[in-house]
SERO-4910 file (N, C-alpha, C, O; in steps of 0.05 Angstrom, whole numbers):
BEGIN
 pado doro    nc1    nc2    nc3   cac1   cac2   cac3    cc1    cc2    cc3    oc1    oc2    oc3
  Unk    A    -31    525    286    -43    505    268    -43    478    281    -24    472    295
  Unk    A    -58    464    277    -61    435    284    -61    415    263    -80    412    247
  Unk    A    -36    401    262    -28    380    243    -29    356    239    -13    349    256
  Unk    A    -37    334    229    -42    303    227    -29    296    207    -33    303    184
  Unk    A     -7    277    217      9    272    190     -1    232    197     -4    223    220
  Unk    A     -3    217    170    -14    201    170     17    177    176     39    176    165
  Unk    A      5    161    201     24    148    217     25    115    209     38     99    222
  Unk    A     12    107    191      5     82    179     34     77    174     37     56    187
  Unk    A     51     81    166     84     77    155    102     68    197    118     50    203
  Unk    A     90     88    212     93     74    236     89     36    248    103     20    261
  Unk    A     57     36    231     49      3    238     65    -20    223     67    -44    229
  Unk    A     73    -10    205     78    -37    185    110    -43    176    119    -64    167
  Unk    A    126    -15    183    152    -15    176    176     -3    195    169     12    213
  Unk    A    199     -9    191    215     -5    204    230     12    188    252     19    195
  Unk    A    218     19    160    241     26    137    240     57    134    227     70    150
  Unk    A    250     67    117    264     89    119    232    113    112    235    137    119
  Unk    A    208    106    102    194    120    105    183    125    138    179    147    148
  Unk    A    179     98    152    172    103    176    192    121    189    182    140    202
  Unk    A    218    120    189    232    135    202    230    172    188    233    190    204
  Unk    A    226    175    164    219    195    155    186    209    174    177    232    177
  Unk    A    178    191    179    153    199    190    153    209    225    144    229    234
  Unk    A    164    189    237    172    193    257    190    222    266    185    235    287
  Unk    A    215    229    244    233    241    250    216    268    247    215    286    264
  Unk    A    203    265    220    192    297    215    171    301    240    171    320    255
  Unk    A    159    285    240    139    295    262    152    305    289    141    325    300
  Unk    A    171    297    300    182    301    330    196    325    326    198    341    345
  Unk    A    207    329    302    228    351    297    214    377    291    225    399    294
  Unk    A    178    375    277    159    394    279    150    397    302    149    421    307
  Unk    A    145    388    315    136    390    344    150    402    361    143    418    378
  Unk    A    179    392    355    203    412    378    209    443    361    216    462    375
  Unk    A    205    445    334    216    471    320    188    490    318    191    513    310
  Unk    A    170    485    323    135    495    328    119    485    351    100    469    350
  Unk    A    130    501    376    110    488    399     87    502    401     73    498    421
  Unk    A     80    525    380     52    531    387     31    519    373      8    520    379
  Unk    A     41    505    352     32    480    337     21    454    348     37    443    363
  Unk    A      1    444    344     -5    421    361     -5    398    337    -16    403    315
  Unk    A      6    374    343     17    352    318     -2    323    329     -3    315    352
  Unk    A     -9    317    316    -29    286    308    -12    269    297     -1    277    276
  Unk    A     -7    242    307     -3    221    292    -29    204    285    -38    190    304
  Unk    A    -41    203    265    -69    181    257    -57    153    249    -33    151    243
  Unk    A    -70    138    250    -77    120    236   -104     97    248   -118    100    267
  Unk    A   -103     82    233   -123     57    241   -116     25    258   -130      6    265
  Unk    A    -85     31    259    -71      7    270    -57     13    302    -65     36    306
  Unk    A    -47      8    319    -36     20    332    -11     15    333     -2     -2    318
  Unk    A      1     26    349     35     34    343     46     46    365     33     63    378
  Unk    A     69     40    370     87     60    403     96     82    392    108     83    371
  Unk    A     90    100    404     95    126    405    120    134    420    119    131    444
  Unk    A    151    145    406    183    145    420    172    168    459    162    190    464
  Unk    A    183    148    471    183    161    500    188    185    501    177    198    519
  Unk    A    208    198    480    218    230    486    198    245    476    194    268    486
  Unk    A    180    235    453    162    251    436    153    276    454    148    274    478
  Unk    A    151    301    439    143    329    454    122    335    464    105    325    450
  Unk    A    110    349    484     81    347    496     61    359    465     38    350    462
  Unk    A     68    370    454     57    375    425     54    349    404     44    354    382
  Unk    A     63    323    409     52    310    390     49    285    399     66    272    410
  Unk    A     18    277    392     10    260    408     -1    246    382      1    253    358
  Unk    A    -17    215    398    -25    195    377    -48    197    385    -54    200    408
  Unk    A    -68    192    359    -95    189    359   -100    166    366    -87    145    368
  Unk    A   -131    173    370   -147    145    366   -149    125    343   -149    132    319
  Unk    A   -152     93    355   -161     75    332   -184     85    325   -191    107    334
  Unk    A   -204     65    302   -225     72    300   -237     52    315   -228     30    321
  Unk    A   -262     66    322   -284     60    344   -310     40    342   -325     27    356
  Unk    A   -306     47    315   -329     26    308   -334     14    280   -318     23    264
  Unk    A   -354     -6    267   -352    -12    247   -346      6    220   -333     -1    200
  Unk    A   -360     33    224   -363     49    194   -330     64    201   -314     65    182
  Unk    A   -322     74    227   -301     83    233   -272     69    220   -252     82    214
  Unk    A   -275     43    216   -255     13    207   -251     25    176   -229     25    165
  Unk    A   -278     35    164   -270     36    130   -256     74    144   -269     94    151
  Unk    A   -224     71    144   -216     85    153   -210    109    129   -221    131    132
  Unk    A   -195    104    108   -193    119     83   -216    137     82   -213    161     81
  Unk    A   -237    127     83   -264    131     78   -278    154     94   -290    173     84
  Unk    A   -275    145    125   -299    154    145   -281    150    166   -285    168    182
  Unk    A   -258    132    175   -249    133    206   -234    155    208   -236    169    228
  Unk    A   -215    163    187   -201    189    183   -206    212    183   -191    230    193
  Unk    A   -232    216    171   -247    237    176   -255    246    199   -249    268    209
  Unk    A   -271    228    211   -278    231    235   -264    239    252   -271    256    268
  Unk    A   -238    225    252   -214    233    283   -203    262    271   -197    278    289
  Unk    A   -200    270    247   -197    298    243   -218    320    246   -212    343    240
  Unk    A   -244    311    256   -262    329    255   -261    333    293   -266    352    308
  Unk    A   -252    310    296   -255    308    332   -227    322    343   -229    332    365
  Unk    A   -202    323    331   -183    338    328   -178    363    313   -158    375    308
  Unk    A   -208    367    306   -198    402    294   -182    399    281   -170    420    285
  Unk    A   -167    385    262   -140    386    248   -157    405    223   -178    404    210
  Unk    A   -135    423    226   -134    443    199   -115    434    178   -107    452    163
  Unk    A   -105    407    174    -83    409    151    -76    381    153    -58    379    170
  Unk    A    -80    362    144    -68    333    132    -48    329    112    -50    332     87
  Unk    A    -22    318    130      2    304    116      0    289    112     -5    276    133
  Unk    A      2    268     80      5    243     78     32    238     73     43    249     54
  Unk    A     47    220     90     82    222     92     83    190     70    103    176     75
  Unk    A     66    181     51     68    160     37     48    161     24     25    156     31
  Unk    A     59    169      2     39    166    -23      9    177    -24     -4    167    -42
  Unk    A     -3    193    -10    -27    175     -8    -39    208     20    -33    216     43
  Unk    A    -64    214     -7    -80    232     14   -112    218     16   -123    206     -3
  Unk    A   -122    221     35   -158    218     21   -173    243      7   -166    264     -4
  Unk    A   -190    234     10   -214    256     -9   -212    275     20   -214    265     42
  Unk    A   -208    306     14   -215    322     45   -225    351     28   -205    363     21
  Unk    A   -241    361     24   -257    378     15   -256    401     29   -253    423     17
  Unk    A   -258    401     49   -263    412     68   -234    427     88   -237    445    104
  Unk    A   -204    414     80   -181    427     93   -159    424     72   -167    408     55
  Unk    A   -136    433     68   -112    434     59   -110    409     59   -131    397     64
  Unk    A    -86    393     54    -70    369     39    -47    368     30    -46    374      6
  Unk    A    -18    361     44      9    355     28      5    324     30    -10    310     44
  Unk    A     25    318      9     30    285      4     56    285     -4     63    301    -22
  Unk    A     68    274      4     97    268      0    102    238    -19     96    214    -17
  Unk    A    116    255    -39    121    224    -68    154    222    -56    167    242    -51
  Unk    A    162    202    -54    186    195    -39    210    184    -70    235    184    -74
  Unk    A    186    176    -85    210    167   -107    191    161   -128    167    158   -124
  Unk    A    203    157   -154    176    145   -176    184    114   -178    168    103   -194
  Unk    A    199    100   -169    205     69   -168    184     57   -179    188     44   -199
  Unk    A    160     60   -171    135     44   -189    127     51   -211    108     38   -222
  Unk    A    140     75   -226    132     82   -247    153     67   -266    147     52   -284
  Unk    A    184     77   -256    209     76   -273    212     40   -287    219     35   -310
  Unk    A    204     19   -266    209    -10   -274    197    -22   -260    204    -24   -236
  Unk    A    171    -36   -274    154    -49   -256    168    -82   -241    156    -98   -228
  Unk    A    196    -82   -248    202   -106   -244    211    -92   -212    201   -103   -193
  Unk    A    224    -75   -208    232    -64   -177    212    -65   -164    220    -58   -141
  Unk    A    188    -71   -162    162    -59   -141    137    -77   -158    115    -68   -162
  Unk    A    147   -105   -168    116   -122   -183     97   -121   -167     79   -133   -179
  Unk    A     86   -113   -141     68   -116   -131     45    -83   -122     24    -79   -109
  Unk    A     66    -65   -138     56    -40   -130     36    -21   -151     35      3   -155
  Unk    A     22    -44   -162     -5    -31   -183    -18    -14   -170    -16     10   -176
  Unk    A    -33    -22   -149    -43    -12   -127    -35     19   -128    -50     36   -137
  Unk    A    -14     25   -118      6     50   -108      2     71   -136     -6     93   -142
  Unk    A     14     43   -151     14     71   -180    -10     81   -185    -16    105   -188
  Unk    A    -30     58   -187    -54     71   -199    -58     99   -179    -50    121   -184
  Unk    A    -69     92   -158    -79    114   -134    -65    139   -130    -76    158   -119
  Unk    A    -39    141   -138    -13    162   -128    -16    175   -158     -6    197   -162
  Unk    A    -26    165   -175    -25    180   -201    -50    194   -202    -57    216   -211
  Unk    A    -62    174   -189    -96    195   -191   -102    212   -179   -116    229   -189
  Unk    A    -93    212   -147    -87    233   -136    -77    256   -138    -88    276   -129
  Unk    A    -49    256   -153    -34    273   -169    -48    290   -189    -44    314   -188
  Unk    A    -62    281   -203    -76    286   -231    -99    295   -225   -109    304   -245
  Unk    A   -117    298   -204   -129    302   -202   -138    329   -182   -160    340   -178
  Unk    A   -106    336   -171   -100    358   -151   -113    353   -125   -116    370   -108
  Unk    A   -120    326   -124   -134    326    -92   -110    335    -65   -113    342    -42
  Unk    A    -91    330    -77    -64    338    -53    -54    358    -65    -45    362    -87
  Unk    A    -60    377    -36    -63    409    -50    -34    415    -55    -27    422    -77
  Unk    A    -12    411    -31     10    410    -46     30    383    -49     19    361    -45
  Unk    A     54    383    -55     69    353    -61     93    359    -51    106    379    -54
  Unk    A     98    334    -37    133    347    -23    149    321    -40    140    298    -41
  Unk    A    170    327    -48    185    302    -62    218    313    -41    225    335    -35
  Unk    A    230    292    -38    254    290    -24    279    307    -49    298    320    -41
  Unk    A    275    304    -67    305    317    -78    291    330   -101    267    326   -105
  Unk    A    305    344   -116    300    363   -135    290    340   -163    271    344   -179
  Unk    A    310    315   -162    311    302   -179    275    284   -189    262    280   -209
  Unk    A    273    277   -158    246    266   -152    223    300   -165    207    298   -184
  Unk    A    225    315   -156    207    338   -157    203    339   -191    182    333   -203
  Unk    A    230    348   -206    220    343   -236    213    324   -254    202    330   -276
  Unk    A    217    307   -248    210    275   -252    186    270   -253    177    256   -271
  Unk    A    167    286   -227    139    280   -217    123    301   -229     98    300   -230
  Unk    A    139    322   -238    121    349   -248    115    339   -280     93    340   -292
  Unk    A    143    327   -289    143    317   -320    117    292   -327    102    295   -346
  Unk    A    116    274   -314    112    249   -311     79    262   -304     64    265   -324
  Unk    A     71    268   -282     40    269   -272     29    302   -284      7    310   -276
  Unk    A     50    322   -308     46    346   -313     32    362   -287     11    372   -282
  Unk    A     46    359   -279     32    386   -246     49    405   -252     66    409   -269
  Unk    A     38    420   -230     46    457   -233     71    461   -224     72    448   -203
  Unk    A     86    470   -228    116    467   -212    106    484   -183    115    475   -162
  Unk    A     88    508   -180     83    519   -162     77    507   -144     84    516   -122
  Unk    A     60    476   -145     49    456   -132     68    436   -119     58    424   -100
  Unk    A     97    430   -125    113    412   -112    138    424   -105    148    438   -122
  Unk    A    149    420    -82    170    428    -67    188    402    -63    179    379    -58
  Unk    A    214    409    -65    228    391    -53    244    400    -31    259    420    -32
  Unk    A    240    382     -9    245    383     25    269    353     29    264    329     35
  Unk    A    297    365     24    312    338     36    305    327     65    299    343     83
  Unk    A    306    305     66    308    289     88    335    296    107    347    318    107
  Unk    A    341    275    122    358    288    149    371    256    150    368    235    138
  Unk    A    390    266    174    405    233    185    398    231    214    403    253    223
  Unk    A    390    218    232    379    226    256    403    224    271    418    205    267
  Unk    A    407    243    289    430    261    304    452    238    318    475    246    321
  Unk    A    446    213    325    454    193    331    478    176    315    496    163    325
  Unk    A    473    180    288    495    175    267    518    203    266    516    226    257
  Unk    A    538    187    280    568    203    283    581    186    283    574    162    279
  Unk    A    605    194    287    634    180    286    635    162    309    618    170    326
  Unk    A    646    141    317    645    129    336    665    109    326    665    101    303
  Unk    A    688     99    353    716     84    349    700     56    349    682     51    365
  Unk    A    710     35    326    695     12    321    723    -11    318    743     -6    305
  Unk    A    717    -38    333    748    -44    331    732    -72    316    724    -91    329
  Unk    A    730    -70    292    730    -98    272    753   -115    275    777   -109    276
  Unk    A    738   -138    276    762   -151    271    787   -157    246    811   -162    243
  Unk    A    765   -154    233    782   -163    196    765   -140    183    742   -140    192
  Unk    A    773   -118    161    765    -93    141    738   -103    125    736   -126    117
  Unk    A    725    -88    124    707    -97    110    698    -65     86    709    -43     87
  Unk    A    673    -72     66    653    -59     57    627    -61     66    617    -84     66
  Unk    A    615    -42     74    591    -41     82    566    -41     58    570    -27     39
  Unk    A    544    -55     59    520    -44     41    497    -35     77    498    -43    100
  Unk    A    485    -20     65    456     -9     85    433    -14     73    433     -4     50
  Unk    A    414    -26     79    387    -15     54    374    -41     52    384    -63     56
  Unk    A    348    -35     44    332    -55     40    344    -73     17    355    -63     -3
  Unk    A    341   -114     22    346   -119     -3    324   -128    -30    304   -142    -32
  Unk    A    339   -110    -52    313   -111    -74    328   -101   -102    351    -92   -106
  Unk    A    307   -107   -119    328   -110   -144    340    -82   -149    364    -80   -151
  Unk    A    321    -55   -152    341    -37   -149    365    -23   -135    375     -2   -142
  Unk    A    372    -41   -111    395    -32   -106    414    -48   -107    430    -48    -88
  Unk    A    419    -67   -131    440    -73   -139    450    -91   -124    469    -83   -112
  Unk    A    448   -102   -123    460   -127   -105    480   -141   -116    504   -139   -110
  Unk    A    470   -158   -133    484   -175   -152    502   -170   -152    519   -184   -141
  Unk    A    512   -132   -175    529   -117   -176    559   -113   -161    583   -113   -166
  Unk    A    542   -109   -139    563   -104   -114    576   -128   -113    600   -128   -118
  Unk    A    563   -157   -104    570   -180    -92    595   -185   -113    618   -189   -103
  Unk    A    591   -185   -145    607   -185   -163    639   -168   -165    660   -178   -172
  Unk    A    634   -140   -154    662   -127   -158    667   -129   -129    689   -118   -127
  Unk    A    663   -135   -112    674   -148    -83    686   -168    -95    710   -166    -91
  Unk    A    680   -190   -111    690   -212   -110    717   -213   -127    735   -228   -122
  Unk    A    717   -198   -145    739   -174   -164    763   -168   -135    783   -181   -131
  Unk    A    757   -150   -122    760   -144    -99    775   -159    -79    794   -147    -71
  Unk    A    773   -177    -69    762   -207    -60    793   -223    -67    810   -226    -49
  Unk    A    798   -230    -93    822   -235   -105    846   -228   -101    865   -244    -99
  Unk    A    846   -198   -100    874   -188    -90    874   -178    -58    895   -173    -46
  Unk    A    849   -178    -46    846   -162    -20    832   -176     -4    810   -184    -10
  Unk    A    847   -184     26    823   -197     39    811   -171     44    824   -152     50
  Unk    A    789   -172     43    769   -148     47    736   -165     45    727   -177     25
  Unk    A    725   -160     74    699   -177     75    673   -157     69    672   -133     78
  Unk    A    656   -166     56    629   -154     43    611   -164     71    610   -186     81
  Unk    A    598   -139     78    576   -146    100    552   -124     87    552   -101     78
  Unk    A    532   -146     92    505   -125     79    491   -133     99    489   -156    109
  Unk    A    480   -110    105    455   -108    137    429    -94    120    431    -74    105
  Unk    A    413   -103    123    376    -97    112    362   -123    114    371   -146    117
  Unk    A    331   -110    110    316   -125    108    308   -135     77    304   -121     58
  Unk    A    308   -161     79    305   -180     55    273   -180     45    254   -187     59
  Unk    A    271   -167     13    245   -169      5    235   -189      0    247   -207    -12
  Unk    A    204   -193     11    207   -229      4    201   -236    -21    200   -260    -26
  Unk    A    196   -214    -47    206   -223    -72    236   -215    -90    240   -209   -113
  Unk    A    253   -218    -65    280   -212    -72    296   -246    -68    303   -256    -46
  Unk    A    299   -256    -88    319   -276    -87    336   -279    -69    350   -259    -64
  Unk    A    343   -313    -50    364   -308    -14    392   -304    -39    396   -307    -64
  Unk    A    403   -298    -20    438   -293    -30    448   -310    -24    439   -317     -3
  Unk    A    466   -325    -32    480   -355    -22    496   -345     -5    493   -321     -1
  Unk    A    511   -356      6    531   -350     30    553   -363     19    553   -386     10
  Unk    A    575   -347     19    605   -355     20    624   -337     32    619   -313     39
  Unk    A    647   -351     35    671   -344     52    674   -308     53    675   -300     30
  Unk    A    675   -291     68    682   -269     74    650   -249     70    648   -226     77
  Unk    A    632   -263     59    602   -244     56    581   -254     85    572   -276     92
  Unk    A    579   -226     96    564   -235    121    539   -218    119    539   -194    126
  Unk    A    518   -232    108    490   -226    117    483   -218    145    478   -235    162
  Unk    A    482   -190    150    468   -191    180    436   -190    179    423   -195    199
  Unk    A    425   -185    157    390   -178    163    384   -158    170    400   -139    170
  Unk    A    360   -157    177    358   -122    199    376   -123    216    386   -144    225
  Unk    A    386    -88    224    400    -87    244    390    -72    252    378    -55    239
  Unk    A    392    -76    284    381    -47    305    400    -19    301    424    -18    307
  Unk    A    385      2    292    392     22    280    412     33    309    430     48    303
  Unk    A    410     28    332    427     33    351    462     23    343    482     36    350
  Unk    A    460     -9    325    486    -14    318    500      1    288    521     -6    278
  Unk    A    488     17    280    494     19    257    511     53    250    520     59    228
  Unk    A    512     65    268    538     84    277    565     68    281    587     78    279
  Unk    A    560     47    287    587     32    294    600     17    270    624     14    265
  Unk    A    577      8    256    575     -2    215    588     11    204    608      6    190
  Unk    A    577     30    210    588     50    187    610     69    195    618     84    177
  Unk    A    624     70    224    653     87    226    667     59    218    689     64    207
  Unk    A    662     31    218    683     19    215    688      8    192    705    -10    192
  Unk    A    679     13    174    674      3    145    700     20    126    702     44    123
  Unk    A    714      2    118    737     10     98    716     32     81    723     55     81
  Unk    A    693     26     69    677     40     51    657     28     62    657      7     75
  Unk    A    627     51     55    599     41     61    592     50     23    600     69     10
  Unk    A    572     20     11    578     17    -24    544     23    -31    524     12    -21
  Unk    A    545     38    -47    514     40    -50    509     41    -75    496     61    -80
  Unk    A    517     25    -97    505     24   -122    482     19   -128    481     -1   -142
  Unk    A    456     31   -121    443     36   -123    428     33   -157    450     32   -169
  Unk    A    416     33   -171    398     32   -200    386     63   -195    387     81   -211
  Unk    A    372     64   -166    351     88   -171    351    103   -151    370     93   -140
  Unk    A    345    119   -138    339    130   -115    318    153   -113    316    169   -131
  Unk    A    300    155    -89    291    183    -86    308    211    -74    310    234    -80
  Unk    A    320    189    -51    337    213    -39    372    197    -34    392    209    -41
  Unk    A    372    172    -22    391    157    -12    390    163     17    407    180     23
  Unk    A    376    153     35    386    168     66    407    147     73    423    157     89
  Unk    A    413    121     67    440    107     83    462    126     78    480    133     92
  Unk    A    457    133     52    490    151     41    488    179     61    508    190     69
  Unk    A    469    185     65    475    210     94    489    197    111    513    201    116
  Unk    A    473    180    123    470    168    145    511    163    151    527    167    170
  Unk    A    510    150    119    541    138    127    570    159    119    594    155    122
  Unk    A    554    187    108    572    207    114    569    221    132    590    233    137
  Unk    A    546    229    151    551    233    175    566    221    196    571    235    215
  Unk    A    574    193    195    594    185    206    631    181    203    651    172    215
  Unk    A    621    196    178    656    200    167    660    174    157    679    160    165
  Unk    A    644    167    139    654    144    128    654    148     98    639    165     88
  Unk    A    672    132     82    682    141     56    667    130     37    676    109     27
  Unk    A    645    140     29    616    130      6    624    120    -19    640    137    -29
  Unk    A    622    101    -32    625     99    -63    604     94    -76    602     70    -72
  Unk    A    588    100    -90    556    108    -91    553    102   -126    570     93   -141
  Unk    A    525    111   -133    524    111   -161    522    141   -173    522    163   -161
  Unk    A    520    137   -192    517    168   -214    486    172   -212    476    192   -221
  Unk    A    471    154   -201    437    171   -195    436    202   -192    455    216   -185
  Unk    A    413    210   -199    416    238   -200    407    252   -170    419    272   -162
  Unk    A    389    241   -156    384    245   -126    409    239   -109    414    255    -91
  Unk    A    423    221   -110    451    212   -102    462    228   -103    471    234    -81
  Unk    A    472    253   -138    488    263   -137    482    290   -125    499    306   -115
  Unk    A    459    292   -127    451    324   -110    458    311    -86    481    314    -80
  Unk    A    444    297    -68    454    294    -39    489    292    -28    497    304     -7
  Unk    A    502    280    -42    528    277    -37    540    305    -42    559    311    -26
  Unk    A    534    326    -62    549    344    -69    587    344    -71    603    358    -59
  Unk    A    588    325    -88    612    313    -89    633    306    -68    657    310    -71
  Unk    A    619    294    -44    630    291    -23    631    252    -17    638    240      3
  Unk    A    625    245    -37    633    218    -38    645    208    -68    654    224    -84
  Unk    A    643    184    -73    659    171    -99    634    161   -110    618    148    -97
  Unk    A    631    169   -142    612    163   -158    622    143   -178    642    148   -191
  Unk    A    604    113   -181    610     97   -208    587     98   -230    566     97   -217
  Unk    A    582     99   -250    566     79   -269    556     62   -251    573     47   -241
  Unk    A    527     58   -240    518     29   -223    518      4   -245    513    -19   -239
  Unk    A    524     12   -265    517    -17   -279    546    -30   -293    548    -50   -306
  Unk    A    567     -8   -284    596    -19   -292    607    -25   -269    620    -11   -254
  Unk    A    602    -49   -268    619    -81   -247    647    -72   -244    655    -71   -221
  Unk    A    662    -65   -263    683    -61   -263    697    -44   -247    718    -46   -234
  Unk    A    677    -23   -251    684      5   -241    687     15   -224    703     33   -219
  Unk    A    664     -3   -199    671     -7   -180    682    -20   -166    686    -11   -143
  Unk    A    691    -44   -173    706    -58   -167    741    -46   -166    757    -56   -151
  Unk    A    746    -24   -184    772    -10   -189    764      8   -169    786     11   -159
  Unk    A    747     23   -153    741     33   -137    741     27   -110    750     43    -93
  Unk    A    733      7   -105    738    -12    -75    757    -11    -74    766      5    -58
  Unk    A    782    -33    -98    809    -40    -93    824    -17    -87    842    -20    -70
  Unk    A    821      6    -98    833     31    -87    842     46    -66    864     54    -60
  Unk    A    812     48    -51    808     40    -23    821     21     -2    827     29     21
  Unk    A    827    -12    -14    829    -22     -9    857    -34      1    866    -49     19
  Unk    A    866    -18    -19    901    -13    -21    909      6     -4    921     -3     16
  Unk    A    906     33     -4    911     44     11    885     64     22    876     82      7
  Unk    A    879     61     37    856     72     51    862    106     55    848    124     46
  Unk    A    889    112     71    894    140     69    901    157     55    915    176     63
  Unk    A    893    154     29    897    166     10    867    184     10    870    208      6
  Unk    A    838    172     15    814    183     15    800    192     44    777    187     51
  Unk    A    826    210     62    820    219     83    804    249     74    786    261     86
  Unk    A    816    256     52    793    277     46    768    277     31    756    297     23
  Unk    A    762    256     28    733    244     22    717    243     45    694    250     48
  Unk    A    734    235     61    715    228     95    713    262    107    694    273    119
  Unk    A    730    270    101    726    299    113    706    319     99    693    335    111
  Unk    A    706    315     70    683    328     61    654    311     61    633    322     57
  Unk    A    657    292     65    632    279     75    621    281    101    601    269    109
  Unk    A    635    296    113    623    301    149    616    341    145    599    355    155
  Unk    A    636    347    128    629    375    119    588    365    102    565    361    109
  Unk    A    599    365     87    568    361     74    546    356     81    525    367     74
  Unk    A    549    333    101    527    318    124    515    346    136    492    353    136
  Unk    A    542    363    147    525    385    171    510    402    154    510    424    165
  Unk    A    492    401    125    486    421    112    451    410    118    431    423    114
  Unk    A    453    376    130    418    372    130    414    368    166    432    362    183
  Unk    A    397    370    168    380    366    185    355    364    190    337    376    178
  Unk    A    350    344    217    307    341    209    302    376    220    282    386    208
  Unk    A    311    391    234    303    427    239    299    426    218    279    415    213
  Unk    A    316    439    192    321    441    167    295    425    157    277    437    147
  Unk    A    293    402    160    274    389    145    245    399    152    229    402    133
  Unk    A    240    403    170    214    410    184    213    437    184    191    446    189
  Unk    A    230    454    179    218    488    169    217    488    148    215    512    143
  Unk    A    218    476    126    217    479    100    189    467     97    173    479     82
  Unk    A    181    443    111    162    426    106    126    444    122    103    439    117
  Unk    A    137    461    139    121    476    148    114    506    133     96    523    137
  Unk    A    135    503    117    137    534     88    120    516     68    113    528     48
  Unk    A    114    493     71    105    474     46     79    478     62     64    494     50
  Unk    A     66    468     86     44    473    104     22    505     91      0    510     82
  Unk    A     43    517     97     32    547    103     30    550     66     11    563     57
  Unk    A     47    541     52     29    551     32      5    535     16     -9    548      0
  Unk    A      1    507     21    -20    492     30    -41    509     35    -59    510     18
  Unk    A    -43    520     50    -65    540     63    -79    559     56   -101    566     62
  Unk    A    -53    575     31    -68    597     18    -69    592    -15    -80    608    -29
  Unk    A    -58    569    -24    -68    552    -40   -100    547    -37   -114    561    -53
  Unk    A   -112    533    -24   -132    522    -11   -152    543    -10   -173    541    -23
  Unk    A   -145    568      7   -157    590     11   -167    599    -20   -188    612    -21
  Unk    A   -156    592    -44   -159    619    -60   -182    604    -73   -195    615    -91
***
């Protein structure tokens, strides 16, 4: 089969869909080498040095009508690539008549509160119409939670959507980290559903009886309010995902009170390194963790705040938290992720066929 999964999430982001995009693709390419894999888009973008002789990057478009890419540039480079089968890894398939179609819904965030995502009319309208209209022959959603949500919400066929967990990329392990002073970790983009406020508040609870320093590493939405700066809270911004095995072994706790989630990949990410999660009661959260981290109420300040200090007091008390959180981690992988997502492919096909 010859595959084109749509690489647009490559040009514009660094965030956890592009890495979803990236990962699945390299990890299809190494688990199916008789498979030949397409990255499309209309922008260009570096392609990772190790990538497999099976997956390569297309062409820009070539010319003016080629530019209306949705339209006509996409088409075209799939007709010139023989691609029998288009992945949209974000939201988002075109009109294709003519071959199969997965689209991957990563979370309903634009549906649940338009105040998390005010700028994503756009997304909803198009991702609903798409949906509703069966142009994406099948639907991959990241957790079970996302999958019924999207079947309820856009009424689709349950036969029609699969859910395919995501992975932690093999690089997040344990690693000896010598901080200077204990801290709590946050990971993640900053934006109103993941709680920010929240956290900064039972840190500061926290804070009172414990020196214990709050460090949050992500990228700042630019309609996310700056965070003031005071004594023991260290803003890092983006961080190069190279430093962030080291974040997260050395972190008293990595804190993810979260409002919503599709899947949570930092909370993999930071139990793959044996680090001790204190998370929210989300329902994608709680399937991913499989009670291998600490769950609060996200919206009781308190709660977690009695949760940190706990930690905070005595840390070795939740050595078997860290141990079933490195148990649990070894249950995903992008392999894992990419044979399931190729069982989602293949039945794409005879869907399509009938």
């Amino acid at each position: 089969m010859t595959i084109a999964l749509d690489a647009t999430p490559l040009t514009v982001s660094t965030g956890g869909v592009a890495r979803y995009t990236l990962e699945l693709a390299r990890a299809l390419a190494r688990r199916f080498p008789n498979d030949d894999h397409w990255l499309l888009s209309d922008q260009k973008f570096d392609m990772p040095p190790d990538a497999p002789h099976n997956l390569r990057r297309g062409d820009p478009p070539r010319n003016r009508v080629e530019k209306k890419w949705w339209l006509w540039g996409l088409q075209q480079e799939m007709m010139r690539r023989r691609i029998d089968l288009f992945h949209g890894t974000d939201f988002s398939v075109p009109y294709l008549p003519s071959r199969p179609s997965v689209m991957t819904v990563h979370d309903l965030s634009p549906w649940l509160d338009r105040r998390w995502q005010p700028h994503a009319g756009r997304i909803r309208r198009r991702t609903a119409l798409l949906l509703r209209t069966g142009l994406a022959t099948m639907v991959i959603t990241p957790s079970e939670a996302v999958r019924r949500a999207a079947i309820d919400r856009f009424k689709l066929s349950p036969d029609r959507v699969v859910a395919v967990p995501l992975a932690a990329s093999a690089h997040f392990r344990p690693v000896v980290s010598h901080a200077p002073s204990p801290y709590f970790l946050f990971v993640g983009t900053l934006e109103p559903r993941k709680n920010l406020p929240g956290l900064i508040e039972a840190w500061r609870e926290v804070r009172s009886t414990h020196a214990v320093d709050l460090v949050i590493a992500g990228r700042q939405r630019t309609d996310f309010p700056p965070i003031a700066a005071e004594p023991g809270l260290h803003l890092r911004g983006a961080v190069d995902e190279a430093e962030l095995p080291a974040l997260y072994s050395g972190a008293l706790a990595v804190v993810y009170p979260s409002l919503y989630e599709g899947f949570g990949l930092p909370v993999l990410e930071a139990m793959q390194c044996g680090a001790i999660v204190v998370t929210s009661k989300d329902p994608a959260i709680l399937e991913l963790t499989g009670g291998a981290a600490i769950h609060v109420e996200a919206a009781d300040t308190h709660a977690l705040a009695e949760a940190l200090r706990a930690i905070a007091a005595v840390p070795e008390n939740f050595a078997g938290v860290k141990q079933r959180a490195l148990d649990r981690a070894r249950e995903f992988s992008w392999d894992r992720t990419a044979e399931r997502t190729r069982e989602v492919y293949d039945a794409a096909v005879r869907v399509f066929r009938k």
